[in-house]
N, C-alpha and C positions, 0 to 999 in steps of 0.2 A: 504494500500500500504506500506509494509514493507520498502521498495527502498527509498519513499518520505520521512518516519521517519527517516530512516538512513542518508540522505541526511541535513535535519535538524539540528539533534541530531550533525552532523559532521562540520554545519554551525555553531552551539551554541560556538561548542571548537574552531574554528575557531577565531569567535568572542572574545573570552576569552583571546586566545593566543595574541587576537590584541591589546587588551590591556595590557596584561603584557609586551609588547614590548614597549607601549606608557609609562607604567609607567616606566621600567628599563630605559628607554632614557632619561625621567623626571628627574632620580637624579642626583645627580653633579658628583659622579663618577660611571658612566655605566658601569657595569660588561659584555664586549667585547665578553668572549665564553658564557654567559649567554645570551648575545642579539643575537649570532650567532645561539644558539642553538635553541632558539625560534623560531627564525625566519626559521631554515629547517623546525622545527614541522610545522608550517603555511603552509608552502610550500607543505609538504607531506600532509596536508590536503586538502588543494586546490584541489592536483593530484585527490587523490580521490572522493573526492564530484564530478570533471568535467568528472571523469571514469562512477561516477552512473548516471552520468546525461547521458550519452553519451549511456550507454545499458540502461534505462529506454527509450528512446526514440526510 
């Protein structure tokens, strides 16, 4: 199932991102369009993964 890899593969970076968010928050001074930026990537990956989810089913 191609859809389910990709779906994965999209949770991993997902994940990844969710951490570079927790660590930039972690330091004493948080780089503000750095945390902004991350956090649309998160965003626009969510969209997708719940787009494959949504035509997979």
């Amino acid at each position: 199932m191609a859809v389910d890899a990709r779906i994965r593969e999209l949770g991993t970076r997902h994940k990844s991102l969710d951490q570079a968010i927790h660590d930039e928050m972690s330091r004493p001074a948080a780089n503000d369009l750095k945390l902004k930026d991350l956090k649309r990537k998160k965003l626009k990956l969510k969209e997708q993964i719940e787009a494959l989810r949504a035509t997979a089913h």
